[in-house]
C-alpha positions, 0 to 999 in steps of 0.5 A: 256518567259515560266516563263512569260507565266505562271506569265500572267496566275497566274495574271489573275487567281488570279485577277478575281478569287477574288472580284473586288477591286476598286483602288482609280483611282483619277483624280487629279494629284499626285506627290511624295514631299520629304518634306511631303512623305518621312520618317524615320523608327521609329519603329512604322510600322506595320510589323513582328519583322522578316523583322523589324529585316531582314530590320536592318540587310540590312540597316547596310550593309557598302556601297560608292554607295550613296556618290560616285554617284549622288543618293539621299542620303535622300533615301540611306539605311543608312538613315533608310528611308520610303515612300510610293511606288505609281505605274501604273495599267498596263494591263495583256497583256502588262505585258512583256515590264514591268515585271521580274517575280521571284516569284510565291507565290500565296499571292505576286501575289494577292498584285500585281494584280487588276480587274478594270472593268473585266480586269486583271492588274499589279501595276508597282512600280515607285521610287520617285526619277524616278517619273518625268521620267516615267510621260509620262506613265501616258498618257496611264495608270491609276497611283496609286499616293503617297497619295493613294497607298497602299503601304510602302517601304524602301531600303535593302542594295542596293538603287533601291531594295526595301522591301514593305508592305501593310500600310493598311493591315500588314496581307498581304504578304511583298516582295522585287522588284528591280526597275529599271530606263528607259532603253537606248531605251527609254523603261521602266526599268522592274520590278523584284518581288522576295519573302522575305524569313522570315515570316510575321505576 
């Protein structure tokens, strides 16, 4: 809880301390279409040779979960998979019901948050696979949709934990999240953001 408080209070801090950015806040309705969002890596993102060599090294890891599992396997790691990563604007004070912090570099926390209209908030990643079972969210909170995200990801060795980065701006700071699917309640999975420890470019 403490750990909480203090991501609450760096969220907001990094969010209104910047320029208010505007999040394409479209009102059209976006789903995820594995046809034309989902890709392979092919060498051409724009990323540091380091986590282009981390991202090999993850993916090359020997597993069973995806045959063994009803998972789809077009997203398993050893298919080289990418896809853009579409989330929902949470507000900071609802940030406990979603989030597991374990980071606190300063450049993760300002791609997690947003200032829209004064007020702080938190992207909460949905994979494309969960984007069905979390479209109740989309009653009560702004959804950032595969076409408009900001954001590129693919898996490291295991299937919900993910490495992203910035396909607007390769300069800004790439990190892992784990994601997690709805709980046994009814609730949310909760996020975990952890930093990636190579250097970007």
């Amino acid at each position: 809880m403490k750990n909480l408080s203090l991501l609450v209070y760096l969220i907001i801090f990094y969010s209104l301390a910047g320029c208010e950015r505007a999040a394409n806040l479209t009102p059209k309705v976006s789903h995820f279409v594995e046809s034309e969002h989902l890709k392979k890596l092919d060498g051409s993102e724009e990323v540091s040779r380091e986590l282009r060599d981390y991202i090999r090294k993850e993916q090359s890891f020997k597993r069973t979960v995806a045959s063994s599992s009803n998972l789809n396997k077009a997203f398993a790691p050893e298919n080289n998979p990418k896809f853009p990563l579409s989330y929902f604007l949470i507000p900071v004070e609802n940030i406990s019901d979603f989030l597991l912090p374990e980071t606190k570099d300063a450049r993760v926390l300002d791609e997690l948050s947003l200032k829209i209209s004064g007020k702080a908030h938190f992207k909460f990643f949905i994979h494309p696979t969960h984007e069905k079972e979390f479209d109740y969210l989309r009653r009560n909170y702004d959804f950032i949709g595969p076409d408009n995200t900001e954001f590129l990801a693919t898996p490291t060795s295991d299937y919900y934990t993910l490495v992203v980065w910035n396909r607007n701006n390769p300069k800004r700071m790439p990190f892992i999240t784990k994601l997690e699917e709805k709980s046994d309640d009814g609730k949310p999975g909760k996020q975990i953001i952890r930093d990636l420890t190579i250097d970007s470019k």
